[in-house]
C-alpha positions as CSV (number, residue, x, y, z in Angstrom):
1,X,-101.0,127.6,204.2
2,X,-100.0,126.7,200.6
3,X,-103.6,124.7,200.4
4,X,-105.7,128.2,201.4
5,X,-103.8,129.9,198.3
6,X,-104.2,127.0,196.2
7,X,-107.8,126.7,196.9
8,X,-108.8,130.6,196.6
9,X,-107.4,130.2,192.6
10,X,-108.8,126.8,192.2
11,X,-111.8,127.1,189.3
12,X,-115.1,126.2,189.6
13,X,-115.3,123.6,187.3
14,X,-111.6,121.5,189.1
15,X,-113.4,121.0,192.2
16,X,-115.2,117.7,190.6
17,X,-112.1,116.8,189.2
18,X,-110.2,117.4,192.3
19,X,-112.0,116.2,194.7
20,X,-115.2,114.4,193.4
21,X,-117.5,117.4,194.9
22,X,-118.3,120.5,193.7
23,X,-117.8,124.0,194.9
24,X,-120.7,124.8,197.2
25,X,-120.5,121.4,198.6
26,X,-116.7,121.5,199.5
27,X,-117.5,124.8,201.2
28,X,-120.5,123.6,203.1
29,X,-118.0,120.5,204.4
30,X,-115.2,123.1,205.4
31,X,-118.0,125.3,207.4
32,X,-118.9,121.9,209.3
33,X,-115.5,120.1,209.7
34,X,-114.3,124.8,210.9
35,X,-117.7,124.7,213.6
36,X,-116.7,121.1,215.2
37,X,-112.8,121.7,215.1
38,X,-113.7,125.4,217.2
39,X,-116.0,123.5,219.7
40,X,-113.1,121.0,219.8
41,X,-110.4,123.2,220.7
42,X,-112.8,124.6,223.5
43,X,-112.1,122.4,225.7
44,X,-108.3,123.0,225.2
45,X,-105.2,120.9,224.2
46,X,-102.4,121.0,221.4
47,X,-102.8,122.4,218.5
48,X,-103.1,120.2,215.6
49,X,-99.9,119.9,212.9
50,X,-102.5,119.7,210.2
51,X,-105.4,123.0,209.5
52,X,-109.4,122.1,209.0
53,X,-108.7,122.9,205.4
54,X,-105.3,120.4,204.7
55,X,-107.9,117.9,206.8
56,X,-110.7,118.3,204.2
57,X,-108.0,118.2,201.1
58,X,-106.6,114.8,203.2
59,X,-110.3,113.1,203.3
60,X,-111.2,114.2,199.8
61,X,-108.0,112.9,198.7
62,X,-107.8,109.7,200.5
63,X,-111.4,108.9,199.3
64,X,-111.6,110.1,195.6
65,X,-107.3,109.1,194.6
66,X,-107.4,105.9,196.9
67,X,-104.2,106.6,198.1
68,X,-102.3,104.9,200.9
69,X,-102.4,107.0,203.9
70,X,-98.4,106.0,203.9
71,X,-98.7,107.8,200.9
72,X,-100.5,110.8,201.8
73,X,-98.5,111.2,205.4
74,X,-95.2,111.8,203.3
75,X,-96.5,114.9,201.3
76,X,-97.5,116.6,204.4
77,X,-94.6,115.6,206.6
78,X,-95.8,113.9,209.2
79,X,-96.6,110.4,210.3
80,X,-99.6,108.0,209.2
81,X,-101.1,108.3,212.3
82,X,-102.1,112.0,212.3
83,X,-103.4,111.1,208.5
84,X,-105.7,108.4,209.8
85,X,-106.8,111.0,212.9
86,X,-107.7,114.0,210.4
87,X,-109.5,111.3,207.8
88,X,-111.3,110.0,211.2
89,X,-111.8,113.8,212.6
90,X,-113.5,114.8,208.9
91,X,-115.9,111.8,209.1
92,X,-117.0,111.9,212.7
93,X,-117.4,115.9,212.1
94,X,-119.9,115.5,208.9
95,X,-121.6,112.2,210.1
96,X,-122.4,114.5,213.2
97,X,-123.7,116.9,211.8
98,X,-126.0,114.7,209.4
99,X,-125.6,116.4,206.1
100,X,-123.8,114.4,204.3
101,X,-124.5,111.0,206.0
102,X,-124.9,108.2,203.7
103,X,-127.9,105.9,203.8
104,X,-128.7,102.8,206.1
105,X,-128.5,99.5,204.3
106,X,-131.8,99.1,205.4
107,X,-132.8,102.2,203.0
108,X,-130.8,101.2,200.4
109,X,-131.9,97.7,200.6
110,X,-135.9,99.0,200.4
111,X,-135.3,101.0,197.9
112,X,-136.8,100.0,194.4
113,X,-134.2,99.3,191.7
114,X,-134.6,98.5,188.7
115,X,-131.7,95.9,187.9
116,X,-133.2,92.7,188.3
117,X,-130.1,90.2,187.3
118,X,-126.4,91.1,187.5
119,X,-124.5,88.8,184.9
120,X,-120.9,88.4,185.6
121,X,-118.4,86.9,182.8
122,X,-115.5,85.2,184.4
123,X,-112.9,83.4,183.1
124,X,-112.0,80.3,184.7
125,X,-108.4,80.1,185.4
126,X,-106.3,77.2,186.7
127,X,-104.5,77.3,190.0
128,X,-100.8,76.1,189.6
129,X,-99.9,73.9,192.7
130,X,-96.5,72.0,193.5
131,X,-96.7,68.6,192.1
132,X,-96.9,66.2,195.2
133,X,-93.6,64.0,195.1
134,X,-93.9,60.8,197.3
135,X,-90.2,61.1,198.1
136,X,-90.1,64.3,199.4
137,X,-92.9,64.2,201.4
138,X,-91.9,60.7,203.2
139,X,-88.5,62.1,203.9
140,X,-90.3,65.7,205.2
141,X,-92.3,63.5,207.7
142,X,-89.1,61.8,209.2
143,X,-87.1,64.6,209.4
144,X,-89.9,66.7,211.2
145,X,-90.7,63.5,214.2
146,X,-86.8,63.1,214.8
């Protein structure tokens, strides 16, 4: 319950540094990821190790910090698994409720834009390889038939 304090003093203005979201739309995620994990827990089972709220903070983070889930699973003290079942929980929850669902392709792709060439500066670089020896690899083939 450390998040729930850490949250109720967290400014305004942190949220978009925090998480990448602001205020209102962190609390409109929270009331949709709170409504699915009640209907969830309707139909019975164990009680989850992690709360709606340290699932939110987990997705946020795991999205906006690119952090390993690895990563993430040893701040909370408990294993990668239940890290990749809250990230996959939050998702399932918003996508449901179609709030915060992204666009199709196909949408994206219709879409007028106004970028009509992309121009990409690459520098060529050379690929070092192992010089081919004649000796080695005639002695490598007779070794490998014997």
């Amino acid at each position: 319950m450390e998040n729930e304090k850490r949250i109720e003093k967290l400014k305004e203005e942190k949220y978009q540094a925090i998480f990448g979201i602001t205020k209102s739309t962190f609390e409109g995620m929270l009331v949709i990821v709170e409504s699915a994990y009640k209907e969830m827990r309707k139909k019975g089972g164990k009680e989850r190790k992690l709360s709606v709220l340290d699932m939110l903070i987990i997705t946020l983070g795991y999205y906006h910090d690119y952090r390993t889930m690895e990563n993430i699973a040893f701040d909370y003290g408990v294993h990668k698994q239940r890290i990749s079942e809250a990230v996959s929980f939050v998702e399932s929850s918003l996508h449901a409720d179609g709030s915060f669902s992204l666009p199709s392709k196909r949408e994206l792709v219709e879409r007028a834009s106004d970028i009509v060439i992309a121009i990409v500066d690459v520098k060529e670089q050379e690929t070092e390889r192992p010089k081919k020896n004649r000796k080695s690899h005639t002695q490598a083939s007779k070794n490998a038939t014997r």
